[in-house]
C-alpha positions, 0 to 999 in steps of 0.5 A: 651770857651764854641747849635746850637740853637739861644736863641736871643729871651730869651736872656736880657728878663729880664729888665735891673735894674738901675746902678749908672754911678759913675763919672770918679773922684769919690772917692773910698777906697785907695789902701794899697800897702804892700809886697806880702807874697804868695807862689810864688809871683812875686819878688818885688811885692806888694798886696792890697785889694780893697772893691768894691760894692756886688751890684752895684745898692746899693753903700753904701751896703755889699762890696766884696774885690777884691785882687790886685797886682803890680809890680812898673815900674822901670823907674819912669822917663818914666812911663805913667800910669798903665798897666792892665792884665785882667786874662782869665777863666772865674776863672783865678787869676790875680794874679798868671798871674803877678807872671808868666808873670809880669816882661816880661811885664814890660821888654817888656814895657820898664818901661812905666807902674806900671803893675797891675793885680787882682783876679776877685770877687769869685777868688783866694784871692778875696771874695771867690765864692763857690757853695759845689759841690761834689768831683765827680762832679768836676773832668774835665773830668766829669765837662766838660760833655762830652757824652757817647760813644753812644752820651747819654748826661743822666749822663751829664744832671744829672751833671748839675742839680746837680751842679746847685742845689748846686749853689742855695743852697750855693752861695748865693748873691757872686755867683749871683753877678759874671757877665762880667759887674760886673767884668768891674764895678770892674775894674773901682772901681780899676782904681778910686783907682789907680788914673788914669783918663785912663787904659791901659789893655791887657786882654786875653781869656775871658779877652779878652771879659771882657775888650771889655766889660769894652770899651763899657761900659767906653769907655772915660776911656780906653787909649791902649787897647789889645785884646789877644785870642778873642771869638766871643762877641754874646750877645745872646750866650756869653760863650754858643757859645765860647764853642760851638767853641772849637769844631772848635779849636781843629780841627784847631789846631791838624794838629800842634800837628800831624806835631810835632808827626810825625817829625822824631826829635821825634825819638823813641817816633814819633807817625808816618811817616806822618802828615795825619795819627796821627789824624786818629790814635787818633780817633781810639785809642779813639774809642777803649778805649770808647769800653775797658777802660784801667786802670793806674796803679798808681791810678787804675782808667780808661783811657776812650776815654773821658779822652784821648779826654780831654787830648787832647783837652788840649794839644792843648793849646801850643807845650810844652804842646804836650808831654802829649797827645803823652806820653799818646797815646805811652803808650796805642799803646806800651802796651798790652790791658790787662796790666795797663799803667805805665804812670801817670794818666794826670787829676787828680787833682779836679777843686776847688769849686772856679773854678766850682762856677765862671765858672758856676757863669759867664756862667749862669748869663751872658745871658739865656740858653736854658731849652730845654734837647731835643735840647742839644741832637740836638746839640750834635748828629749834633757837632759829625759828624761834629767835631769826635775829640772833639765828641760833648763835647763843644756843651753838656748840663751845669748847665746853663740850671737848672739855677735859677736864670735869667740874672739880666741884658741885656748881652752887645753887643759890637759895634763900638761906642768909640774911636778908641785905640784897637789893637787884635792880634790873632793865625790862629790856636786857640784850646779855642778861635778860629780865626772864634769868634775872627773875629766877635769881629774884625767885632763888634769892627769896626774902633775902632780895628786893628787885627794882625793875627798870622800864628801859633797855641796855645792859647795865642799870647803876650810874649807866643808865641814866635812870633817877629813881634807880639810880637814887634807889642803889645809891640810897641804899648803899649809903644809908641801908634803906632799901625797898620794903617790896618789889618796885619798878621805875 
């Protein structure tokens, strides 16, 4: 999800300390299933809190709790065993996922599994991660550091530091304890309280990468196993390079958004007569507001080329989301320059200290960054000429590089050691994880994957896409454990 320089060399410097290898059957808390009461549960599904370790080297030590939740398979005569969903972010809920997506699961997989999914420590109803940081440093479009008009990183540089300062102020030892290798520990401790011996899973985004996390660490415990939106596992790099890739995504996955705008289905609101012309027109238009800002007039605050781009960037992420960066881009052309914009402002809504606190918490204590302001500067010059739609945002400076603390272990690498039961299925066109990570992750996993490649964009391929073949591919797989015997497209 997230410079062009390698930090191989200061990645994992720190020696790993000892973690206790619990055994497969070693006994852990029960889980306490009760009727989920939240606002906008899954129907019929029920809740638990399991207390997992702070400190994994310290099993008898404080606990954080983990918020768990089910739905039962409604054919206990066909059911062979729990299914996984492994929520993406870093900071997705798992939770809310199930309410989402649970029961097309459950449809999809014929009552083969109780489904099962879980808010990661630091998220949603699990041991909350905050690091206090202020209301103008968590909106998306400030936290996302995007640089100036001019390519200046200063107000980006200053952001962070001060995000990481809150961090070392305020988080204490829940934020310091947020690692993908933690959040594997975590769901072994849920697979010993659920009682099976193996787990199915499918993770996506960055559960993609946290559940080939857990298959390298515990591969013996791993039944099928599915790998939705994959992002390139360097252990040298981790979120660095995913959101160094985005500037590859967007690019990848505009030409989908600019054939809707210029579909003549759009009527009225067709952005233009031809494909080739949207892009260039969003540059312009962006451009333009980097040199005048217009104003909503609902709030009174500016639309910035910076906020057009976000929005952007965002709308990619699926064709229902199109309307949002094509309403935006008819209100700025539709009006005069002088007169505010009558449409919503997009955005608004802070990022919770939650969100900021378990994306910087992963981010920075997965693997060392670099110090360097200098070679940030670098990256984001060289990202925008490279890549004008995203103008070197993915590339920018985060807390990362004033982070405290160093990583307290050596990041994984993912190989091809462990069985092999791993199915990836992926869009050409991904805007988060795009195709180039994903197969770096099929060329880590060797023979223990197979990839399925969809001829479509968005982010999100398994019951989202609305893909048949790959759709039926996943499902069949889960259900009945056929899998592919090479590499397919759909």
């Amino acid at each position: 999800m997230i410079v062009a320089l390698s930090v191989a060399a200061c990645a994992g410097v720190v020696s790993a300390p000892a973690y206790a290898a619990a055994p497969a059957d070693s006994p852990v808390s029960s889980l306490k299933w009760h009727p989920c009461t939240a606002e906008g549960s899954a129907p019929g599904a029920e809740c638990a809190t399991l207390p997992v370790p702070l400190d994994y080297r310290k099993p008898s030590g404080p606990t954080v709790d983990i918020a768990v939740s089910r739905l039962r398979s409604e054919r206990p005569q066909a059911r062979r065993g729990t299914l996984l969903l492994i929520p993406g972010g870093p900071g997705g809920s798992g939770v809310e996922g199930l309410a989402r997506k649970g029961e097309k699961v459950r449809k999809a997989t014929k009552g083969a599994y109780d489904v099962v999914s879980f808010d990661p420590r630091g998220v949603g109803g699990s041991t909350a991660a905050d690091c206090g940081v202020s209301e103008d440093d968590r909106r998306m479009v400030e936290f996302r550091a995007w640089p100036d008009p001019h390519g200046d990183i200063s107000d980006g540089v200053a952001r962070a530091r001060r995000v990481a300062e809150a961090c070392a102020r305020n988080g204490g030892d829940v934020l310091r304890s947020l690692t993908t290798r933690n959040e594997a520990r975590d769901i072994d401790s849920l697979r010993k309280a659920l009682g099976e011996k193996k787990l199915s899973a499918v993770g996506t985004s960055y559960g993609t990468y946290a559940g080939a996390v857990y298959a390298q660490m515990f591969p013996e415990r791993t039944d099928r196993w599915v790998l939705d939106s994959s992002g390139d596992p360097d252990p040298s790099r981790a979120l660095r390079g995913w959101l160094a890739n985005m500037a590859q995504g967007a690019d990848d996955a505009f030409p989908d958004f600019a054939r809707w705008a210029a579909d003549p289905a759009r009527g009225k609101d067709r952005l233009a007569e031809r494909a080739e012309d949207v892009r260039p027109m969003f540059l312009a238009m962006a451009a333009e507001l980097d040199r005048k800002p217009r104003t909503f007039k609902d709030t009174g605050r500016p639309l910035t080329g910076n906020l057009l781009r976000q929005v952007m960037q965002l709308s990619l992420y699926g064709s229902e989301r199109y309307p949002d960066l094509a309403t935006l881009m008819q209100a700025v052309r539709n009006s005069s320059g002088t007169d505010p914009l009558t449409v919503a402002e997009p955005l608004t809504e802070l990022l919770s200290q939650r969100d900021v606190a378990v994306f910087a918490g992963i981010a920075c204590n997965d693997v060392a960054w670099p110090r360097d302001v200098a070679s940030y500067e670098r990256a984001v010059a060289a990202d925008r000429a490279r890549h004008p739609l995203t103008a070197g945002m993915p590339a920018t400076i985060t807390p990362c590089a004033f982070w405290k603390d160093e990583p307290a272990e050596k990041p994984t690498r993912i190989t091809s050691r462990g069985p092999s039961n791993i199915l990836m299925v992926q869009n050409l066109r991904d805007p988060a994880t795009p195709y180039v990570g994903a197969l770096k992750m099929r060329e880590a996993l060797g023979d223990r994957a197979r990839l399925v490649t969809v001829d479509a964009g968005g982010h999100g391929v398994w019951l989202n896409s609305g893909n048949a073949c790959s759709d039926r591919a996943v499902s069949e797989f889960l259900v009945s454990g056929k899998r592919p015997a090479d590499d397919m497209a759909c």
